[in-house]
C-alpha atoms as one frame of an Amber mdcrd trajectory, in Angstrom:
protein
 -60.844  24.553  65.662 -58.889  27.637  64.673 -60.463  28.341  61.371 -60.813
  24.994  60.446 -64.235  22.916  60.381 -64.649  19.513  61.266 -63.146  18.594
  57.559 -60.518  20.458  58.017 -61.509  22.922  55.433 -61.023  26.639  55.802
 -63.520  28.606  56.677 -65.361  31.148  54.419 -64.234  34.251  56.185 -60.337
  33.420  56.013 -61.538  32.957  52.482 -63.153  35.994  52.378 -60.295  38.145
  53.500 -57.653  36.372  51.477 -59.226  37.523  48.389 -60.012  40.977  49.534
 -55.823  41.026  50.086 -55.653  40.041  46.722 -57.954  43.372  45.337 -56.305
  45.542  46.805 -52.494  44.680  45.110 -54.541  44.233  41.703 -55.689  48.037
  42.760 -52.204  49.241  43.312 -51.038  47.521  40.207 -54.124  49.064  38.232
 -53.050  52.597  39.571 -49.257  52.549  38.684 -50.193  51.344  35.154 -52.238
  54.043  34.682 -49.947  56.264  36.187 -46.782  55.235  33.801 -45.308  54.503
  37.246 -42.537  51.337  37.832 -44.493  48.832  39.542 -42.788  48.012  42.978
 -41.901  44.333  43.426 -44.156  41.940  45.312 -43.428  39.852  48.481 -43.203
  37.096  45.578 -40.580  38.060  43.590 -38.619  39.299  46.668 -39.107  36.155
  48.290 -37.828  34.249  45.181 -34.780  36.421  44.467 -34.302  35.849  48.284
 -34.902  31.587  47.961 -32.517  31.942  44.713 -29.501  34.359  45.973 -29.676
  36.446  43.672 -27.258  38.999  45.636 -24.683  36.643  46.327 -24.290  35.584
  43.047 -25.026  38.791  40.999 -21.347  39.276  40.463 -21.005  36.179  38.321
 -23.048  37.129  35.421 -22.177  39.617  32.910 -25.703  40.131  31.155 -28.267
  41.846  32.393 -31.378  41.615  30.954 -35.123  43.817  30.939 -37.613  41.834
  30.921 -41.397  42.259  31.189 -44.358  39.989  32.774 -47.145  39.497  29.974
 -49.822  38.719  32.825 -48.798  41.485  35.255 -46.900  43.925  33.019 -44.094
  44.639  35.010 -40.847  45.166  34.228 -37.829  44.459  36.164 -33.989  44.434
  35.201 -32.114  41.196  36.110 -28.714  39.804  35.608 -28.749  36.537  34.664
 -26.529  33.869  32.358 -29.770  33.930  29.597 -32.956  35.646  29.501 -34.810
  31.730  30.986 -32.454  31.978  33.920 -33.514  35.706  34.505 -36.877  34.651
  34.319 -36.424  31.909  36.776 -34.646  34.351  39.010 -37.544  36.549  39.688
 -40.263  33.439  40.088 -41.971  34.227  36.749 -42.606  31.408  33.723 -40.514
  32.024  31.108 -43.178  31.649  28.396 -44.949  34.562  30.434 -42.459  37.166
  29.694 -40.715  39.135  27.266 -37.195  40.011  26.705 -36.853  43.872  26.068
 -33.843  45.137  26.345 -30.475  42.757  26.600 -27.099  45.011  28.212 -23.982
  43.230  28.060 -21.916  44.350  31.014 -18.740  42.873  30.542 -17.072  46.198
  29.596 -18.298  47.665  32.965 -17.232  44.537  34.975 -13.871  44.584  33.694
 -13.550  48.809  34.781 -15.031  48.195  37.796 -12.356  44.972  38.682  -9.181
  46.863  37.308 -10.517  49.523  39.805 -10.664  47.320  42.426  -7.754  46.038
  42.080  -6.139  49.632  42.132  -7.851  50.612  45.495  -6.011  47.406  46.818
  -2.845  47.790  45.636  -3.293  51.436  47.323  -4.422  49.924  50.100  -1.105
  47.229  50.101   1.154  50.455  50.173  -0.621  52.243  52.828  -0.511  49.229
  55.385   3.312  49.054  54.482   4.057  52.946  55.141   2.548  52.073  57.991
   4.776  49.550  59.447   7.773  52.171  58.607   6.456  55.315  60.453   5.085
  54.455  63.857   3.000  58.146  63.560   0.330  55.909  61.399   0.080  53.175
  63.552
């Protein structure tokens, strides 16, 4: 049967120890409120940053926005096209949350590209010296 009765219904103790799982995060979550502590990220928002690829495509947006769970009260950072989209992002309803803080990052995206493109242009010239002095091969 493996945890299953004859109407293919779960049995109470599966039950049981589902919701005792469920205590305990509402515990942690209790204790790093109370603590003023961030509030690590559950399997559930990691698991729908993960389904959403959030870290392949985190170099296309230039917004990043704070935003904070009503139900749950935590607050994560996020950068997203709108404040919706960052919402989405993380696996939270938009009409659930609460847009603190908006950064606009387009200032530090366009240091951090003119840098890049200055480490390889560097890196250009050192690969050339290199074909001229066969010490650096």
């Amino acid at each position: 049967m493996f945890g299953k009765n004859i109407f293919g219904k779960k049995e109470i103790k599966e039950v049981k120890e589902n919701k005792e799982v469920e205590k305990v995060d509402n515990e942690k979550i209790q204790k790093a409120q109370e603590e003023n502590a961030p509030i690590p990220l559950s399997w559930k928002e990691v698991k729908s940053l993960k389904r959403n690829r959030y870290n392949d495509n985190i170099d296309n947006y230039n917004k990043s926005f704070v935003i904070k769970n009503i139900r749950t009260g935590m607050i994560v950072e996020v950068r997203a096209a709108s404040s919706f989209q960052a919402a989405k992002f993380i696996g939270w309803r938009p009409r659930h949350t609460v847009v603190i803080k908006v950064k606009d990052l387009s200032k530090d995206l366009a240091d951090e590209k003119e840098a890049k493109s200055k480490i390889n242009d560097a890196n250009t010239a050192i690969e050339n010296s290199k074909e001229n002095c066969p010490a650096l091969k």
